[in-house]
N, C-alpha and C positions, 0 to 999 in steps of 0.2 A: 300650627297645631298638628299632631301625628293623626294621620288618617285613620279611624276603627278599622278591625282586621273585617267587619263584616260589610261598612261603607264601601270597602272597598271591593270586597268579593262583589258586590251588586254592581259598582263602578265599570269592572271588568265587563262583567256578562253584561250590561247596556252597551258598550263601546263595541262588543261584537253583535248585538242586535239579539241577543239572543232571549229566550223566556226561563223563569225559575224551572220548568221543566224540561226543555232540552236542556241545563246544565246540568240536572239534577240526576235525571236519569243517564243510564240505568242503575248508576249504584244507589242513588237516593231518591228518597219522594222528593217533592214540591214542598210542603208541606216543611218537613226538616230544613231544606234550605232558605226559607223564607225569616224562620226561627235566626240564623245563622247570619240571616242580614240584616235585622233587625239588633242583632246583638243580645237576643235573650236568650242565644243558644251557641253555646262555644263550640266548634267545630272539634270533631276530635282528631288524633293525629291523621287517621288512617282518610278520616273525608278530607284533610287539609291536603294529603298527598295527590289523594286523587282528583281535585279541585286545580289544584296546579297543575298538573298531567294536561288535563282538560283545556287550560289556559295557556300552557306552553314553555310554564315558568319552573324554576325550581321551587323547593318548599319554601327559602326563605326569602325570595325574591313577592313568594305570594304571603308571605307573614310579617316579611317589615317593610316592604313597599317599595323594594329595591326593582327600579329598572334596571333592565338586562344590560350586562357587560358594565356595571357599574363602578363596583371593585377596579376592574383594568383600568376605567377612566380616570380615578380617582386615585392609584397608584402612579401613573403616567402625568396627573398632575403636582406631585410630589416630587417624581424625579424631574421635570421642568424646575419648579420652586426651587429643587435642590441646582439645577445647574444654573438660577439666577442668583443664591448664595455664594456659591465658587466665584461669580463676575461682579463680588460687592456689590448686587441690586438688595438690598437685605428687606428695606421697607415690602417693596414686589413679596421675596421668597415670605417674609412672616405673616404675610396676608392671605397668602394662596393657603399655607399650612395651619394654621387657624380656620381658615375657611372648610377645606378637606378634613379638618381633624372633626369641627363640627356636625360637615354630612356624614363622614363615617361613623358616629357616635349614634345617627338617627338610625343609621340603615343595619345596626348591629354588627359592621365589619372591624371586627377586635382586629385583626391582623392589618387592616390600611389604618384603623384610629393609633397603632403600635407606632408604626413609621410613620405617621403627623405628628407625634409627641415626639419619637425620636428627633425629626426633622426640627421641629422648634425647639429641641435641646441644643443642636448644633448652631439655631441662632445664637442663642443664650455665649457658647460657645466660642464663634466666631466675634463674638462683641465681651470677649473676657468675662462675664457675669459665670462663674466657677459652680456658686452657689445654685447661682437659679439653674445651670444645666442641670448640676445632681438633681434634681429636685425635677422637673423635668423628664431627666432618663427615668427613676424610680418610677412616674407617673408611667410611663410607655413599656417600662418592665412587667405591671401589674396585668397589661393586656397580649404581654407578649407568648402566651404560650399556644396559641397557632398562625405566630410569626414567621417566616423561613429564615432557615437558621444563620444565615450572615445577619439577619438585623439582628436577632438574638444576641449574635457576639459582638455586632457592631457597639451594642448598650453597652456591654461588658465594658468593650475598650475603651468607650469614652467615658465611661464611671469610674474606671481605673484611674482614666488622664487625672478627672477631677480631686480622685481623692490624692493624686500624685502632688499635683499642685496645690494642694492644700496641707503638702507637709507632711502627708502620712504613706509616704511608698510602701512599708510594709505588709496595709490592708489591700493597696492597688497592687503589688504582684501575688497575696495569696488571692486575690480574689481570682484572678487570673489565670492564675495555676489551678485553680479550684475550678473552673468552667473546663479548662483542656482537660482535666481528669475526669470528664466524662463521654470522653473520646469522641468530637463531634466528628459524622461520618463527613459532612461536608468542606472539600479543601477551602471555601473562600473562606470559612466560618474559621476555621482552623487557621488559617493563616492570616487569618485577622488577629485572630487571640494569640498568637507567636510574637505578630508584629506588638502588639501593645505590652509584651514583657523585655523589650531588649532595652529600651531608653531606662528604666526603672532599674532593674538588673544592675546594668552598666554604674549605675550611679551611687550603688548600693552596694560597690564592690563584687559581684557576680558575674566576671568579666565570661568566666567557663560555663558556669548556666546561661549566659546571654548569647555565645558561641554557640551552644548546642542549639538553642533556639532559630539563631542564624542557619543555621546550616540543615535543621529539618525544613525551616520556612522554604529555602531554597530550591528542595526537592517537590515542598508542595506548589510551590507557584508556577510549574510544569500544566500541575493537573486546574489552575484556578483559573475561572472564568471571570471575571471582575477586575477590570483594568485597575482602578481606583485602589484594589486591594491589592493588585500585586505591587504598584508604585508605591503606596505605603510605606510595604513590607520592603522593599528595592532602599528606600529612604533610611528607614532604621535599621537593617543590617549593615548599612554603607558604614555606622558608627564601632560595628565590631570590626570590620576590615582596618579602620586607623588604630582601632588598641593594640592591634596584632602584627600590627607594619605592615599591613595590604592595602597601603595607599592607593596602586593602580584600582585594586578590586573594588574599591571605597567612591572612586571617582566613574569607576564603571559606572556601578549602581545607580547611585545619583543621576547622571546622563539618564540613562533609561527611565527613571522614576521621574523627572521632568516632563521628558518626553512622552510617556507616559499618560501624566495628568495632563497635558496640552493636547491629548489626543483626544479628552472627554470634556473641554473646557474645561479644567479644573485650575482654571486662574491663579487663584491663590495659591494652591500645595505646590503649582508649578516653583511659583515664586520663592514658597519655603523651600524648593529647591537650590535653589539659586542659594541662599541662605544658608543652607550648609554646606554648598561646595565653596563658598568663601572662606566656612569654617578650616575646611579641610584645609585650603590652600596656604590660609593662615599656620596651620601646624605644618606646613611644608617647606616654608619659611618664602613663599613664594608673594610676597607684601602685598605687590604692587596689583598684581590677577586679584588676589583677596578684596584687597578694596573695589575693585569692578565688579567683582561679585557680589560684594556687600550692597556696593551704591545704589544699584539694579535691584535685588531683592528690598531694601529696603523701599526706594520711591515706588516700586510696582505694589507693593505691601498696602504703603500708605495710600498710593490712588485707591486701593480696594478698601480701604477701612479697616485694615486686619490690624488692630492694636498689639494686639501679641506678640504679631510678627513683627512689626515694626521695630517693638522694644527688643526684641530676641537680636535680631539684625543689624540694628544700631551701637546695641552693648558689643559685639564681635565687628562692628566696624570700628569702635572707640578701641578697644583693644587693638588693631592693627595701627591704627592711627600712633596710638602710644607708641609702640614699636617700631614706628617710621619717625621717632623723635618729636611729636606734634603733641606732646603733654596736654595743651592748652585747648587744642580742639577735641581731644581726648573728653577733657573732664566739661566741656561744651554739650557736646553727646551724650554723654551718662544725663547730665542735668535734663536734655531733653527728652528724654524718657521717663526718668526718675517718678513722674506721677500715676507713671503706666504700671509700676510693679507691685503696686501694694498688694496686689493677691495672687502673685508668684511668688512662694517662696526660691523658689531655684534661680529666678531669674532677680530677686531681691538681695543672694547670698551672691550673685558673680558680680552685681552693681557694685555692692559694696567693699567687696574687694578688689574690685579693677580702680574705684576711687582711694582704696590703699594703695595700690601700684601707682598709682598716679602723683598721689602723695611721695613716694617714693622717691620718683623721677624727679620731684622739685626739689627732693631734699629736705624735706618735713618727714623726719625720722618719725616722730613722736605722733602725729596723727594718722601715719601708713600703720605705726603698731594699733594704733584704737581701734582703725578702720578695719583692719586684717584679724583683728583679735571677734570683732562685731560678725565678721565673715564666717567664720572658723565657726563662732556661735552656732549660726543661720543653718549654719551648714548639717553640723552635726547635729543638732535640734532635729532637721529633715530626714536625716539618715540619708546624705545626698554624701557619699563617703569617699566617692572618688574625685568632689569637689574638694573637699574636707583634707585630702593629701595634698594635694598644690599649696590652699593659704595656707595649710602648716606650715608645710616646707617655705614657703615664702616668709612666714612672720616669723620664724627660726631664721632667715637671715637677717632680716632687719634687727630683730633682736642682739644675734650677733657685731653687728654692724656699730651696735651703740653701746657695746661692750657688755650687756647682760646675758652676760653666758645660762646662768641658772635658767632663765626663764627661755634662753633661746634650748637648750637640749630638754626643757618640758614641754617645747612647742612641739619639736620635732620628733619627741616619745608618743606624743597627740595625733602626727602623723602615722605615724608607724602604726597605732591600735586601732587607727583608721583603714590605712592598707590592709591589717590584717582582718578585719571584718566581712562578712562574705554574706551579711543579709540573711532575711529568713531562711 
């Protein structure tokens, strides 16, 4: 039960020994603050200031009961809780941030109860629940306006993620753009909200606004203070460097952005490291490195419980697999994921077309087109556009291949209006 503001003014002045009128005086009688402990006299602001003065406390330290240096405590257990999420302790981290979100709700601190809801949204997050994060972030948004400004954008970009993954890139890059146009003075803040528009961008055909993006992040993570946030941003601009044929700069990134989250504990994003330089390798045509970096990112994933990752990892390990002639292990892997993706659509639209490729490979013309056709869907449903050019192009040659020219040159006109799509 919350302690009365006047129980407590008396609680104080007993624990120092003191009488109603050394506290009272000079600026008040005895009399008035007897009122005031009693609770049948509300203190007003200017005696509640000076009552704290008196005690040593700030005002609100003496009006909601908050022991000193509280706030710091209760931030510094957050960032704990948060660096036992990064090491898959999750049960640990949702405990402490449940717990913290609760005393900070007692003690009136909006800005730690912000990041305890933030924080239990990235559980939500780390355990794929899409849903429950939005819902979640939204909660931690409503307390965030004397947040500092990296959590503020931190919402942003993980409301973006959610509503990305949920199919609608378009509201996740205006929103996003909608936050940077109000010029946040803070580089972490800012280079948070750069890093959360390049994967979106990119996918959505926005190869030159995800560029620009890259390359102002670039400048600001000079001026950023936040490990976490420049690996990130290191990680997502790696994916403009391969559209552009900056392989090296691509695999620079990476390294650093590893390195980076290894340097903070950050287990898991270290991992999703590893995860896209497989990617990369794979588009290098470099097989055998790919699959060592898949193999790693994936088992280091799954010791962590990172489902996400797991499935993200495994789908780009099945793909190199295919590629190395291993059809059969290929579509083993897809299968073992397959339960993971039901609330990704991007990682639901490459499933399903790498089990067209797969198809392919055995020579089952006619279920690579169902699959590839099912892709293409997925795909352009998401506004995921630079996906949407590959199975084109790809179910245009199958098509080909089994002599339906017609529908192979409407595949690949599908491509084409794809390509030329350029996003909001």
């Amino acid at each position: 039960m919350t302690e009365p503001l006047g129980a407590r003014i008396r609680r104080l002045r007993a624990d120092r020994g003191w009488t109603q009128r050394e506290l009272a005086e000079p600026g008040y009688d005895r009399g008035f603050l007897a009122k005031v402990e009693t609770g049948s006299r509300p203190p007003s602001a200017e005696m509640l200031a000076y009552l704290a003065e008196r005690f040593g406390l700030t005002v609100d330290e003496l009006r909601f009961g908050r022991p000193p240096g509280v706030a710091d405590e209760l931030r510094a257990a957050l960032d704990e809780g948060y660096r036992d999420l990064e090491q898959s302790r999750v049960a640990d981290a949702e405990a402490r941030f449940a717990a913290v979100a609760k005393q900070a709700a007692g003690y009136h601190l909006d800005d730690v109860e912000c990041y305890a809801r933030f924080c239990q949204a990235e559980v939500k997050w780390q355990l794929f629940d899409v849903a429950g994060a939005q819902e979640e972030l939204e909660h931690a948004e409503e307390l965030a306006a004397t947040a500092p400004p990296w959590l503020r954008a931190m919402i942003v970009h993980r409301w973006s993620g959610c509503r990305y993954l949920s199919g609608d890139a378009g509201t996740a890059i205006a929103r996003v753009e909608a936050e940077l146009a109000t010029r946040p003075a803070d580089p972490d803040a800012e280079l948070c909200l750069l890093s959360a528009l390049i994967h979106p961008l990119m996918e959505m055909g926005g190869l030159h606004r995800a560029r620009r993006a890259a390359e102002d992040g670039r400048r600001l993570a000079r001026a950023a203070t936040r490990p976490d946030f420049v690996a990130r941003f290191h990680r997502q601009a790696s994916q403009v460097w391969q559209a552009i044929g900056r392989a090296d700069r691509a695999e620079q990134d990476l390294t650093e952005a590893g390195r980076l989250f290894a340097s903070v504990g950050f287990d898991r994003d270290a991992a999703r490291c590893r995860w896209a330089k497989g990617y990369l390798l794979r588009r290098l045509g470099r097989l055998e490195e790919a699959r060592s970096e898949l193999t790693a990112a994936r088992d280091q994933l799954a010791a962590l419980g990172a489902g996400e990752g797991v499935a993200g990892a495994t789908l780009e390990l099945a793909e190199v697999r295919l590629r190395q002639g291993a059809p059969d292990e290929a579509a083993a892997l897809v299968s073992e994921v397959w339960p993971l993706l039901s609330r990704d659509v991007e990682a639901r639209g490459e499933a399903t077309g790498l089990r067209g490729q797969i198809a392919e490979a055995r020579g089952d013309l006619e279920t690579a087109t169902r699959l590839l056709r099912e892709a293409a869907g997925i795909q352009t449903g998401a506004s995921l556009h630079g996906a949407a050019v590959s199975t084109a192009r790809r179910l245009g040659d199958v098509l080909r291949r089994r002599g339906r020219l017609d529908e192979a040159i409407e595949a690949y006109r599908h491509g084409l209006d794809s390509a030329s799509t350029t996003g909001p």
